[in-house]
DOVEXVO-769349 format. One line per 5 residues: number of its first residue (from 1); their letters; for each residue x, y, z of N, C-alpha, C. Coordinates in steps of 0.001 Angstrom, whole numbers. Each point is the difference from the previous one (the first is absolute). Layout:
BEGIN
NUM	A	X:Y:Z:X:Y:Z:X:Y:Z  ...
This chain:
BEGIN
1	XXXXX	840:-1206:0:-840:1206:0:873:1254:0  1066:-113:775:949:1239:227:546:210:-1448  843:-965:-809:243:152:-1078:-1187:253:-877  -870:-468:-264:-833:935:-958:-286:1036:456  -295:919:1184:-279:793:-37:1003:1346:-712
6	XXXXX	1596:-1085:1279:1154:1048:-1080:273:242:-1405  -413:-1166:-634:-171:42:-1823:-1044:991:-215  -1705:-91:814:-434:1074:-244:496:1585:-32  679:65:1059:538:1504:571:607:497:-1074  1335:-1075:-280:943:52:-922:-873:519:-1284
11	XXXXX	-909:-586:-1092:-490:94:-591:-942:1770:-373  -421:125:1444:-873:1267:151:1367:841:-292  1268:234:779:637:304:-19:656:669:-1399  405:-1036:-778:-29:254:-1384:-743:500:-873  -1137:-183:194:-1449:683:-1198:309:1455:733
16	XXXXX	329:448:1165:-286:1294:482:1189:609:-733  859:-471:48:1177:526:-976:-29:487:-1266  -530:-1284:-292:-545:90:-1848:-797:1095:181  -1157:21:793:-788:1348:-23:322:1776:198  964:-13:782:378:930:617:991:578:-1535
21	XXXXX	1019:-1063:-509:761:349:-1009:-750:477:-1503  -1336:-903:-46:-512:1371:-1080:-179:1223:-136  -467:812:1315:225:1083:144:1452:1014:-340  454:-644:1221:1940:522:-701:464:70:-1296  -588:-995:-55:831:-398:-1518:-1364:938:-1514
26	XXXXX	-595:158:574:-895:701:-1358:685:1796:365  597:381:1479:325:1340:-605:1671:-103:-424  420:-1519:-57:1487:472:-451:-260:-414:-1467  -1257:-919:-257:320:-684:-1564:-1138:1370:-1178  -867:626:794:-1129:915:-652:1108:455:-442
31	XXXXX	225:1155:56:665:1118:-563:785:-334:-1087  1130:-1200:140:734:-585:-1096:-1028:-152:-1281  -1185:-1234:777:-587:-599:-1391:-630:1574:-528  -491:793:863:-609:1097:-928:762:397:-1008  745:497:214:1520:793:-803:194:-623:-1425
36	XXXXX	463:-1570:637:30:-1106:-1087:-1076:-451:-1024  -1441:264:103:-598:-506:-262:-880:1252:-1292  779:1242:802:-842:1469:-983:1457:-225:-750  925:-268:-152:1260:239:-730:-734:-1121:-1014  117:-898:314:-346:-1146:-1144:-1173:264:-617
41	XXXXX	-646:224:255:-1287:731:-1255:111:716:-232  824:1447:584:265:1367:-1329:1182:-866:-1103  738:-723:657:809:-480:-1263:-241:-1552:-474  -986:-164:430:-645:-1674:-782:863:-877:143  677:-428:983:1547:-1028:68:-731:-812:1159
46	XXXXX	580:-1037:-687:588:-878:-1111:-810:364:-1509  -1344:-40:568:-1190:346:-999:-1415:384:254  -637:677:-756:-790:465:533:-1210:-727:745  108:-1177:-483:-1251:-1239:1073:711:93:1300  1432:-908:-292:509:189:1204:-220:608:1115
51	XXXXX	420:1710:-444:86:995:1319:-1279:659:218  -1500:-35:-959:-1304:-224:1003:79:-1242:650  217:-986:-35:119:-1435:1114:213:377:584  1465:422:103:591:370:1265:-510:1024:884  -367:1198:-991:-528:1253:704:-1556:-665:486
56	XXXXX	-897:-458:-144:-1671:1:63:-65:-342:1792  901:-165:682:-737:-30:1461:-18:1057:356  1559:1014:-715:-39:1811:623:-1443:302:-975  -403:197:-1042:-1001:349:-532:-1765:-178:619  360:-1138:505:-1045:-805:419:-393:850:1681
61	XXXXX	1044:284:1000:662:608:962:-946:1762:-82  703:241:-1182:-411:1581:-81:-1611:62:-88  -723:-1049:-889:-1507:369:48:-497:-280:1329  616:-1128:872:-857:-683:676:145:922:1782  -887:893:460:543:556:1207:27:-1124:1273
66	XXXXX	623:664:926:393:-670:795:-1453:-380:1265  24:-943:502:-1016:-908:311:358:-954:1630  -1023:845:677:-186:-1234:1451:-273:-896:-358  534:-1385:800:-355:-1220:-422:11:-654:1503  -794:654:700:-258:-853:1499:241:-1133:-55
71	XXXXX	-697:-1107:-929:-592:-1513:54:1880:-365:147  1051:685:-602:1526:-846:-56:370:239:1243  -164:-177:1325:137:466:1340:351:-1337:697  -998:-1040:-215:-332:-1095:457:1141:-1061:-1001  577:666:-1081:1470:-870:-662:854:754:677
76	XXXXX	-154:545:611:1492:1222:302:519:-677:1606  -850:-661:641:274:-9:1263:1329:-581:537  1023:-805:-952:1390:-495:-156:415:1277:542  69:949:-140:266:1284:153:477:9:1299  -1207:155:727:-55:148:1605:1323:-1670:895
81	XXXXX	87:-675:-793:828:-800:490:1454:248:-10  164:586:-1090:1531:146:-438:197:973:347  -565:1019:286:737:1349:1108:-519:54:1020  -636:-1409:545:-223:-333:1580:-738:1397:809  -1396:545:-681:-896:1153:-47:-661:-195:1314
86	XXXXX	335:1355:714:-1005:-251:928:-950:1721:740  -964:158:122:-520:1568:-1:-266:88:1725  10:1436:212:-750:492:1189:-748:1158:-277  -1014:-507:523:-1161:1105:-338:-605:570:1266  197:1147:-91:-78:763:1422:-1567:80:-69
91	XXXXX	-425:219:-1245:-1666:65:-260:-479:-1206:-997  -274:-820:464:-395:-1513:-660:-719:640:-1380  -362:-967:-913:-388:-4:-1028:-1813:149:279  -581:-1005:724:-1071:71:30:-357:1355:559  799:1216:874:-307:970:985:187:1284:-1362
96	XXXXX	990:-179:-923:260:738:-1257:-1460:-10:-912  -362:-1098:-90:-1061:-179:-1118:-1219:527:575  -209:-235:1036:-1145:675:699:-125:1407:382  1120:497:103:125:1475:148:-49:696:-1541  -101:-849:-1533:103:714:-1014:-1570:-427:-529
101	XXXXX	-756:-492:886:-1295:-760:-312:-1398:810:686  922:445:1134:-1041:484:971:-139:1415:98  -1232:485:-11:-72:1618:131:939:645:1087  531:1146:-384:800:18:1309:-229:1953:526  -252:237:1332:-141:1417:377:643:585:-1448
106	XXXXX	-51:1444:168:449:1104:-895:1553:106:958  875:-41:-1307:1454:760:785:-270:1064:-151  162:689:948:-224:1540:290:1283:816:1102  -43:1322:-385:1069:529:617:-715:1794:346  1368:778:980:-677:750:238:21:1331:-1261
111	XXXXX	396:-391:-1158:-59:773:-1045:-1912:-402:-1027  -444:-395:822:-1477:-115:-464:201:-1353:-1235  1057:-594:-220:-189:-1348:-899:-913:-729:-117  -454:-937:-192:-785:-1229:29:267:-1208:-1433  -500:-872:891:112:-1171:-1076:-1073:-305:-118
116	XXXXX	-309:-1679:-319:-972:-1136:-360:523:-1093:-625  -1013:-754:275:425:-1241:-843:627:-968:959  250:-1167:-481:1075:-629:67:2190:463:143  352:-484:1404:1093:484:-682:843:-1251:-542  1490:873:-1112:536:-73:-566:1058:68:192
121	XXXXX	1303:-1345:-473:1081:188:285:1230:57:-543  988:894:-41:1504:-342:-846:661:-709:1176  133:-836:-687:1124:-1457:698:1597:655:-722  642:868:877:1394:389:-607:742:-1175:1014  950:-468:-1222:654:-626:143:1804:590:-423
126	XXXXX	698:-743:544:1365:790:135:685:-1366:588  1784:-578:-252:152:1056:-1208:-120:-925:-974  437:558:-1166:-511:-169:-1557:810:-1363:-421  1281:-168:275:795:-822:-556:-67:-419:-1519  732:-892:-756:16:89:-1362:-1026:-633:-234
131	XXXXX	-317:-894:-136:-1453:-629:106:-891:-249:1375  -1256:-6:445:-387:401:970:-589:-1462:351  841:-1377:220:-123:-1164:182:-1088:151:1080  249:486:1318:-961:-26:1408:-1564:505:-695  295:1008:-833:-1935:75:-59:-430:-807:-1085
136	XXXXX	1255:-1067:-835:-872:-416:-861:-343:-1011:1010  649:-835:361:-542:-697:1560:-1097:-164:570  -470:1314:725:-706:706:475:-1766:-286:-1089  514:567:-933:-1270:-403:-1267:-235:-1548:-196  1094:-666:-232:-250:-1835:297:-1053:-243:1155
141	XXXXX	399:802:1237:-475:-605:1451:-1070:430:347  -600:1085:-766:-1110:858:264:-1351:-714:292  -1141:261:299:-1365:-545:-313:-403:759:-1503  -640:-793:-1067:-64:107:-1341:-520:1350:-234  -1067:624:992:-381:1632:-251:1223:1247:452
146	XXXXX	1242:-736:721:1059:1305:-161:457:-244:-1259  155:-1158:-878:801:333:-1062:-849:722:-1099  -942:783:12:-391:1208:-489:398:1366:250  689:53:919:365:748:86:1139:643:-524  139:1555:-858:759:178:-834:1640:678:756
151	XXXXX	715:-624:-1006:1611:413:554:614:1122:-838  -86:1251:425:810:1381:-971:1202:-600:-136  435:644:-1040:1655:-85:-737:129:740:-1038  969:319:-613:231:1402:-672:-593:-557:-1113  -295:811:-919:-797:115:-1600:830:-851:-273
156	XXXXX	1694:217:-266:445:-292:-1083:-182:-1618:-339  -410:-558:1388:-58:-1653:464:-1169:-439:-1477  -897:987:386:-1142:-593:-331:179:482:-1718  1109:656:-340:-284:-122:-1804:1665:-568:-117  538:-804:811:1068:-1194:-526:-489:-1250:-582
161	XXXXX	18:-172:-1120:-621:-1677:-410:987:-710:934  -862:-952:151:474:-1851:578:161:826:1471  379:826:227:139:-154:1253:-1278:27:1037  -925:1227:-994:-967:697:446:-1169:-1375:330  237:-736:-1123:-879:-1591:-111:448:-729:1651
166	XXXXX	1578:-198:94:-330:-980:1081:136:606:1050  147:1255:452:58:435:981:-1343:578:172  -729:7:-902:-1458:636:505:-1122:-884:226  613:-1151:310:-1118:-1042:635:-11:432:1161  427:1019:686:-310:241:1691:-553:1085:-373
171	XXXXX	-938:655:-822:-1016:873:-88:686:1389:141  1006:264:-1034:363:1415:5:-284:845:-195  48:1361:-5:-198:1179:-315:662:1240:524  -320:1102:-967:1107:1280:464:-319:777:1040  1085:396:406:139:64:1251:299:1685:31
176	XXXXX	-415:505:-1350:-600:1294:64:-785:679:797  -134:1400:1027:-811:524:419:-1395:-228:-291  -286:-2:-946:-1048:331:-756:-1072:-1012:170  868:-1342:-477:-404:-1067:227:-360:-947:1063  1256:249:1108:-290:-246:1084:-1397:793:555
181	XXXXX	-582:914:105:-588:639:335:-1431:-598:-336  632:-295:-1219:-1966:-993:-507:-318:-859:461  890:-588:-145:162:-1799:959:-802:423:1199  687:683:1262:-562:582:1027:-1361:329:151  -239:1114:-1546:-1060:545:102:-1394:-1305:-284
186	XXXXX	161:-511:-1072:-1003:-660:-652:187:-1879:663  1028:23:56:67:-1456:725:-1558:-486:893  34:-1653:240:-1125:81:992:884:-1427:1067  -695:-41:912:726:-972:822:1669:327:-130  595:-1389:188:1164:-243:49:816:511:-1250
191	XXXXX	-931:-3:-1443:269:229:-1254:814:1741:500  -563:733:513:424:1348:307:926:332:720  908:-979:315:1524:-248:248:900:172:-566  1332:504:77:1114:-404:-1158:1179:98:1241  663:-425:-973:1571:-559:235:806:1014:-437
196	XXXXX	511:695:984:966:1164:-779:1719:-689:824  734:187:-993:1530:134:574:222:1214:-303  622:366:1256:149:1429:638:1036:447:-698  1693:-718:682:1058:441:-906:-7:-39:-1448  -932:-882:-750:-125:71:-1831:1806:-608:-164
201	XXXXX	474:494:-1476:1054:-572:-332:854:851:717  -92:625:839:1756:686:354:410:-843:1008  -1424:-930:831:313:-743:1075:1235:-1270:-470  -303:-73:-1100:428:-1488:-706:1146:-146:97  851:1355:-187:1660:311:-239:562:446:1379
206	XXXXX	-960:-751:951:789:511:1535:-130:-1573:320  -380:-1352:-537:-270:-626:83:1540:-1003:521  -77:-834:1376:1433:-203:148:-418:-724:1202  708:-1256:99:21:-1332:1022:442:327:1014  1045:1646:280:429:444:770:-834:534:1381
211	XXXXX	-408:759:-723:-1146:871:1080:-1355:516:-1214  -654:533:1039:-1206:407:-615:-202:1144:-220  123:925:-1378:-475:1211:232:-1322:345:-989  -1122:907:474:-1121:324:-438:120:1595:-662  -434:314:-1410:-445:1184:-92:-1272:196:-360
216	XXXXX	605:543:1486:-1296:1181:627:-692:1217:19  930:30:557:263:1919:874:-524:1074:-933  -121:-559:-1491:-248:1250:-1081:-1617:-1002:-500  -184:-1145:777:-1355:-415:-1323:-1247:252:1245  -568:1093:-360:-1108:108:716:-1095:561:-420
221	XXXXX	-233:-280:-1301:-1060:-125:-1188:-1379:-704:545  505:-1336:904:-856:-410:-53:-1064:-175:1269  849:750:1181:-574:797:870:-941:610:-391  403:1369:-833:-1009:813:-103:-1524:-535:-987  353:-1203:-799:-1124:-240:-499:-731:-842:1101
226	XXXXX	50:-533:972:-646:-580:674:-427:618:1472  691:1469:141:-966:803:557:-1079:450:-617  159:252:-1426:-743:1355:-865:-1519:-1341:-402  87:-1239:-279:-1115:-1000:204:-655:-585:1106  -1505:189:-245:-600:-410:1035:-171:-1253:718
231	XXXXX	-3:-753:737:258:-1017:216:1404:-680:-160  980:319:3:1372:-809:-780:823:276:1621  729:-1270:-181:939:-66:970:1128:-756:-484  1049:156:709:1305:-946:-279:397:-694:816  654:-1248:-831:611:-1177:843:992:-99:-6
236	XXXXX	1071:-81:208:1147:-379:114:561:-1114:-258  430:-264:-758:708:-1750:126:1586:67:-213  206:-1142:376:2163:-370:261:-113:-1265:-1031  781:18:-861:160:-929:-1078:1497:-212:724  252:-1319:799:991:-423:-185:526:-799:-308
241	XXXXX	1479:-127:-213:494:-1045:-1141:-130:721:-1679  -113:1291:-316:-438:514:-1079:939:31:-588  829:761:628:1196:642:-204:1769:-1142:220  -134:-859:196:958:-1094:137:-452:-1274:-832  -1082:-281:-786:180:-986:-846:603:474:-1420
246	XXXXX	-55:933:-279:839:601:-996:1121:885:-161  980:-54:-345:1044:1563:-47:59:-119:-1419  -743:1827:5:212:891:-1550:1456:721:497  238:-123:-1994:878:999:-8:231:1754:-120  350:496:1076:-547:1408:141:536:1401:-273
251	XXXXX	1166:-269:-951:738:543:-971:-96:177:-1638  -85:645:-914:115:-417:-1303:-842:576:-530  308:-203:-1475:-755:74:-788:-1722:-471:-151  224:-975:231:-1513:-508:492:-589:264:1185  721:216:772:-681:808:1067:-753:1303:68
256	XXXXX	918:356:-656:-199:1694:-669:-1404:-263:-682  -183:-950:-563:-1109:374:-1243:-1579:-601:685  766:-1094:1187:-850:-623:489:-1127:1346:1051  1330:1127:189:-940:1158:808:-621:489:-733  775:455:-1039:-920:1138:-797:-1837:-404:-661
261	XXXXX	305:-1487:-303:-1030:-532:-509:-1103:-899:350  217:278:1824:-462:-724:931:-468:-1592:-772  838:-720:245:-15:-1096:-327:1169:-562:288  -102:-1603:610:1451:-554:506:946:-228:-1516  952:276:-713:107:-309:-629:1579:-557:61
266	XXXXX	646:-200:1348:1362:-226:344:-121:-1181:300  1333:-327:413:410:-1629:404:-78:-468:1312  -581:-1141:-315:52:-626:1882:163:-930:602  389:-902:1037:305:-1253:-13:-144:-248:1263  -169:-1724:680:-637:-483:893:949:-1133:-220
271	XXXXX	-749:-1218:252:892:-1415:231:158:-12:-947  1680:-486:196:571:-549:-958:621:645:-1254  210:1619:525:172:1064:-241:-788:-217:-1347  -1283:-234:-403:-881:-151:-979:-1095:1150:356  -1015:-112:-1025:-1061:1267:190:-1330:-706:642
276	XXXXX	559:-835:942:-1428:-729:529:587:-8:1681  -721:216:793:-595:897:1333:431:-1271:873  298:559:1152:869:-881:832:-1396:-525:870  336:-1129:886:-1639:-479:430:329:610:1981  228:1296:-207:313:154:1548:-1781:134:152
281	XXXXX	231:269:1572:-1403:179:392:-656:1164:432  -1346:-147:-959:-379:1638:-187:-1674:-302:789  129:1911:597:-1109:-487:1317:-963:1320:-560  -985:42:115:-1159:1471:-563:-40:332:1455  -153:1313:48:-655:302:1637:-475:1010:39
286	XXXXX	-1414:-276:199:-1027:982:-748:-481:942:1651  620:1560:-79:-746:343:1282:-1363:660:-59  -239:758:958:-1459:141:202:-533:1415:-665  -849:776:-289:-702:830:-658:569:1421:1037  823:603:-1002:101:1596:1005:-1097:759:756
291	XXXXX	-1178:160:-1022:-912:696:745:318:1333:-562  -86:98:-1261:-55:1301:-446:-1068:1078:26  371:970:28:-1750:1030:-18:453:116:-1574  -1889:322:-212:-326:875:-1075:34:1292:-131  685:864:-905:871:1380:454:234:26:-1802
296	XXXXX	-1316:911:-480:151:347:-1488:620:639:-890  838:1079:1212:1629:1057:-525:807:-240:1053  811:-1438:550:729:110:549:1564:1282:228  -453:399:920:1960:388:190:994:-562:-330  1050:925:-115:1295:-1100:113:542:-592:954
301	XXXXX	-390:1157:1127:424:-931:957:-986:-1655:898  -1209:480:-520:-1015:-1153:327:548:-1394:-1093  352:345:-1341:688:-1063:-507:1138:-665:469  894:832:509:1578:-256:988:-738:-633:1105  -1072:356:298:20:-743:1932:-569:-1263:-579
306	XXXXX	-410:-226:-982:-880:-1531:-431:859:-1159:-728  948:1182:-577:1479:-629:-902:731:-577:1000  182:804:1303:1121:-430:1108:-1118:-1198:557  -707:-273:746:-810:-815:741:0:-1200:-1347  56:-51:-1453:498:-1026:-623:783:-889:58
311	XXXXX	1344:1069:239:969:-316:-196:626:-751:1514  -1019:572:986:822:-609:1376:-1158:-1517:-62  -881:-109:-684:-889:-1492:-159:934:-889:-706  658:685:-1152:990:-689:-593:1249:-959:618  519:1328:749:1119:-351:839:-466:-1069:1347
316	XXXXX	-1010:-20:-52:-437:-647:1452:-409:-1714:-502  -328:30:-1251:-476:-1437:-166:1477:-977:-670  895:1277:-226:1290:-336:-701:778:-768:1171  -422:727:1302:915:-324:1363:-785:-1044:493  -1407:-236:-32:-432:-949:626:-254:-1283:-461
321	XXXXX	129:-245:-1667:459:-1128:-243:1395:-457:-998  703:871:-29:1356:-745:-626:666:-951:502  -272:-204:1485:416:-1062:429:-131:-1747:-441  -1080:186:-889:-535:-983:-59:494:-520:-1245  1029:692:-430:924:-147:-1005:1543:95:902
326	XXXXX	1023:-1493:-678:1693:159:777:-112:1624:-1211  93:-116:-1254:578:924:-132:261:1486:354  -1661:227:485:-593:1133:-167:370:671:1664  693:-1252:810:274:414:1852:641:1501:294  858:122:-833:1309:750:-204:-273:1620:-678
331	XXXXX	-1120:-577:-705:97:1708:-864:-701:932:687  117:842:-741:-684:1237:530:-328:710:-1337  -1463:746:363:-752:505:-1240:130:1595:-2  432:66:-975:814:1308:-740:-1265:1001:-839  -67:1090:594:-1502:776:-1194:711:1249:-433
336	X	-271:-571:-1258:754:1063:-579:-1152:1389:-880
């Protein structure tokens, strides 16, 4: 019995690999085949059947937008084995869903605000790391009505062929003001949630097995939209293990282009100094709801006192479970 089970383990073990490495490997192999694949049909090489063959998945890519696919959740679960996944939820799932279900008082303040409705939540998550292994995790482990819920990421994600395809089975979208704001506004239930990463791509290039650093200190965009909406509050979450299954390279040419064009478009490597993600162990730790007021022309400084009280939720769930990681005993979290 002991041995099959270890053949099982072993087995889970491996598919989580295989799984985990498509990801990696579509942002080191996308970009090539793109390149390769528009070169060979402006110049028809070998020939012109040929290089549509070759080209028709980027073609195929560009018509087809990018697409939640909840139902692949329940193949994904290898996942949760091979980076040995485990969450703390300061506010359970069932206590989340019911608070985005249930009528809730008016947030109100002494600037005459008011709300209604149902409230609404940005789940900021931090930090970003090169690929964000812990929340894809997180989406595996969910009950089937969070994985509706949509995850912001910069535009440029969402008009990259092939990438935009497999990375947008976790229900993406931009992570534009504008947009965010609708989500919020028009959402219903849980649907009226999103997933924002706070640091975006500058977090990515602080990314390091060493210590942990977050940028912060300048992103507070999304403060003020979740004072200036009625009903909306923020959560906080600690993605750890984010930032140590991968090291990008954070110099270069590709780095350079990878900022300008918000998109990862640099080099990175994990086991086996390959582009597939080391299986350390990554933990979600989801804390509890700030308790924001509704406040329709915030101050600046009412944004600073809501930005700071973030940032010390941050620091506090950073200190109260890294332990639960050998690696994570030692560091200390850096906000930059």
């Amino acid at each position: 019995m002991g041995k099959a089970n270890h053949e099982l383990s072993t087995l889970r073990w491996f598919q989580g690999l295989l799984l985990s490495a498509i990801f990696s490997l579509a942002y080191v192999i996308s970009p090539v085949y793109i390149l390769t694949s528009l070169a060979a049909i402006l110049l028809q090489f070998p020939t012109r059947t040929a290089s549509f063959l070759y080209g028709a998945p980027l073609l195929i890519s560009i018509l087809i937008p990018a697409k939640g696919a909840p139902w692949l959740a329940d193949y994904m679960r290898p996942l949760l084995d091979y980076f040995d996944y485990e969450e703390v939820l300061e506010i359970s799932n069932q206590e989340l869903q019911k608070l985005c279900n249930t009528n809730t008082s008016d947030k109100k303040n002494d600037k005459g605000g008011t709300g209604g409705g149902n409230t609404k939540f940005i789940l900021a998550l931090q930090p970003h790391g090169v690929i964000s292994y812990t929340s894809m995790c997180s989406w595996v482990a969910a009950p089937p009505a969070f994985r509706s819920i949509r995850t912001a990421v910069a535009s440029a994600l969402l008009q990259t062929p092939i990438l935009k395809n497999v990375m947008g089975i976790f229900h993406l979208t931009s992570a534009s003001g504008e947009n965010v704001k609708s989500i919020l506004r028009n959402g219903q239930g849980i649907d009226g949630c999103i997933v924002l990463y706070v640091g975006g791509l500058a977090e990515l290039f602080k990314s390091s097995r060493k210590e942990e650093r977050l940028y912060l200190k300048k992103r507070k965009g999304f403060i003020k939209i979740a004072l200036r909406e009625k009903n909306v509050d923020i959560i906080p979450v600690y993605l750890f293990g984010n930032t140590s299954v991968l090291t990008v390279v954070k110099t270069g040419v590709l780095a350079y282009l990878s900022r300008k064009f918000q998109v990862s478009l640099t080099y990175f490597w994990g086991k086996w100094f390959l582009p597939i993600p080391r299986d350390d162990k990554l933990i979600y730790a989801r804390g509890k709801p700030l308790g924001l007021p509704y406040i329709l022309e915030p101050t600046n400084e009412e944004v600073d006192e809501w930005h700071e009280k973030y940032c010390q939720e941050v620091t506090r769930l950073f200190n109260s479970y890294k332990e639960k990681l050998p690696a994570y005993k030692h560091k200390q979290l850096i906000i930059e």
